[in-house]
N, C-alpha and C positions, 0 to 999 in steps of 0.2 A: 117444569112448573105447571101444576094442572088447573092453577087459576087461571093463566094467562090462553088466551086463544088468538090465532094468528090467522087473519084471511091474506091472500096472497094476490086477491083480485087481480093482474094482468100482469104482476110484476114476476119474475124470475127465482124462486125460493135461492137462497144463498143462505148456508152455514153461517155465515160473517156476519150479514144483515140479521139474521133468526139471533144472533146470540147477541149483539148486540140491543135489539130489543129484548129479551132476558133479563140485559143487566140493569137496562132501565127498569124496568117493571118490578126488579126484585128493591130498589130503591123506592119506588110508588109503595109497595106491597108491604113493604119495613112501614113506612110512613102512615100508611092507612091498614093497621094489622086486623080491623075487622070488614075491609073489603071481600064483597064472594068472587069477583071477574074482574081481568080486564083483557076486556076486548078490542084489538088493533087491527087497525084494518088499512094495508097497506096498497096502495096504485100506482098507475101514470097515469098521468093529466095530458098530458104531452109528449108521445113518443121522441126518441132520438132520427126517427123518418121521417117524420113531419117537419111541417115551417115550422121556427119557430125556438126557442128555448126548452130544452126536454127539462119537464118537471112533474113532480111525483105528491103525491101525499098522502098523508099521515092521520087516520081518524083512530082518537083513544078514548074508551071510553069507561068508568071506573063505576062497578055497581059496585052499592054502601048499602046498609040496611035501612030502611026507613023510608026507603024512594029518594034517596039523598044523592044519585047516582050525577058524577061529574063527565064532562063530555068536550072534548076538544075539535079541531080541526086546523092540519098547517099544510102548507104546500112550499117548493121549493124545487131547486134542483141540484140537494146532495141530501141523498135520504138520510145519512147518519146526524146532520144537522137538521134535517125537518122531525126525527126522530125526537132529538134533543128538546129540540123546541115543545112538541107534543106533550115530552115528560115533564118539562118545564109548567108550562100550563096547567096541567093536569094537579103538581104539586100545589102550584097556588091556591087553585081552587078549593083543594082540602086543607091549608091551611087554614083559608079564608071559614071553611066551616068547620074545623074543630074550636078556633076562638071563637065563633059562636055559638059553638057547644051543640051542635046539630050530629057528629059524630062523634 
C-alpha cells in the first residue's frame, strides 16, 4: 500500500503487526478514498524490562485535502487492540467531517 507509511520507532517490525495495520488502513482508505497518507507510527511507552505494565502506542494520522488532515493517539498493552482503537478514532473523525461536508 503506497499510501500507508509505517515508522517502527523502538518497536520490533513483525509480518503479523505490518499486516495487520494494512488491513486497517485499507478500511480507513475505502472510507476516506480521497485521502493522500496515512501515517502510523508505532512504539513502546513501557518496555517489558522496566517497572511497570509494558505498553505501546499507536499515532495515526490521516492527510485529506484541504488541511482537513485527522490525527489520533492510543496507547495500551496489546498493540493489535491499540491498533483497533487508533482505526476506530480515526474513522470517526472522518465521519464527523464528511457529514459536514469538509470532505
Amino acid at each position: 500500500m503506497d499510501k500507508v507509511q509505517i515508522e517502527w520507532g523502538d518497536l520490533e517490525r513483525t509480518e503479523a503487526i505490518e499486516g495487520d495495520v494494512f488491513e486497517k488502513a485499507k478500511k480507513i482508505l475505502e472510507f476516506a478514498p480521497t485521502a493522500t497518507t496515512l501515517h502510523v507510527n508505532l512504539k513502546v511507552i513501557n518496555s517489558i524490562q522496566s517497572a511497570g505494565v509494558p505498553t505501546q502506542g499507536v499515532q495515526m494520522e490521516l492527510r485529506l485535502p484541504n488541511h482537513q488532515d485527522v490525527r489520533t493517539e492510543k496507547e495500551g498493552n496489546d498493540m493489535y487492540r491499540v491498533i483497533k482503537e487508533a482505526q476506530q478514532a480515526i474513522l470517526t473523525q472522518v465521519k464527523a467531517k464528511k457529514e459536514q461536508n469538509l470532505i
